[in-house]
VMD Tcl script that draws the C-alpha trace (Angstrom):
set ca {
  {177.13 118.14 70.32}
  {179.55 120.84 71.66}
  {180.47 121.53 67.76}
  {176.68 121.63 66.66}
  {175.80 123.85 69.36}
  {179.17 126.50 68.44}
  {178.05 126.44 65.03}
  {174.65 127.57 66.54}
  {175.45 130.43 68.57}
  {177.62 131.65 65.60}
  {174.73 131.71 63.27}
  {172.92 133.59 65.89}
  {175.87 136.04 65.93}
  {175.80 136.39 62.23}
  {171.91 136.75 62.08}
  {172.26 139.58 64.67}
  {174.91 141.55 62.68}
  {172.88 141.36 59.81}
  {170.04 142.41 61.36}
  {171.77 145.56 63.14}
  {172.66 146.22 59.70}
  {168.60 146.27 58.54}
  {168.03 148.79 61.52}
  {170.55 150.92 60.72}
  {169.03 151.37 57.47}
  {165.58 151.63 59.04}
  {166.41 154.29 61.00}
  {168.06 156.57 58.53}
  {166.28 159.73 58.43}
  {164.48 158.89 55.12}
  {163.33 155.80 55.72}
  {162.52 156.80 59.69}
  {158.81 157.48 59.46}
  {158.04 154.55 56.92}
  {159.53 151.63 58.98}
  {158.35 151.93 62.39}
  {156.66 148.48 62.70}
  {160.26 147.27 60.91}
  {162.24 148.69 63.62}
  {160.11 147.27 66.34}
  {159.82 143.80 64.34}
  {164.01 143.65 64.23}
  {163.92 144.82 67.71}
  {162.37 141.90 68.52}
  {164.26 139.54 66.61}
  {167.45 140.90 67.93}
  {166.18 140.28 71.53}
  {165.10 136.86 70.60}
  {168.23 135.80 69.14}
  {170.20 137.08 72.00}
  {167.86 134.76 74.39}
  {169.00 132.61 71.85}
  {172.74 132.75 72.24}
  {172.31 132.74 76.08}
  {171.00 129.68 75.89}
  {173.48 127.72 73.37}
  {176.23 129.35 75.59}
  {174.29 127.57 78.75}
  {174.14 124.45 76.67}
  {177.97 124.56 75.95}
  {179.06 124.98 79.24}
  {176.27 122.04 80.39}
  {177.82 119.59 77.71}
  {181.07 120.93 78.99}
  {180.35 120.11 83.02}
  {179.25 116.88 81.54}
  {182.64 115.90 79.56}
  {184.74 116.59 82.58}
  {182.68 114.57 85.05}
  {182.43 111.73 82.86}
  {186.48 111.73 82.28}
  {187.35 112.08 85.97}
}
mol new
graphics top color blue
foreach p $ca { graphics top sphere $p radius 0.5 }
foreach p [lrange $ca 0 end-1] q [lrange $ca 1 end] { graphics top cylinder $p $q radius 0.2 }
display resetview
């Protein structure tokens, strides 16, 4: 579970790079005034996939906490 939920939050990393990377683009100066529902769309994303990560981290640490309790 612990490797399944690792290879989660790393996709969510990845996803957020990539997305930083759209945004970046979206808010070059000639694309600035054409993409302002874009920029608010990825803005969104990016928050959601940090909520994301949070939680796969809390899930980790959970599944974590549970290994060591069952081993003692």
């Amino acid at each position: 579970m612990e490797d399944e939920l690792n290879t989660m939050r790393n996709l969510f990393a990845e996803q957020a790079a990539t997305i930083e990377i759209m945004r970046a683009r979206y808010e070059s100066p000639e694309l600035r005034d054409l993409t302002e529902n874009g920029r608010y769309f990825l803005g969104e994303a990016l928050e959601r996939l940090d909520e994301y990560r949070k939680q796969a981290s809390e899930m980790i640490d959970r599944v974590d906490t549970t290994r060591k309790d069952v081993s003692a």
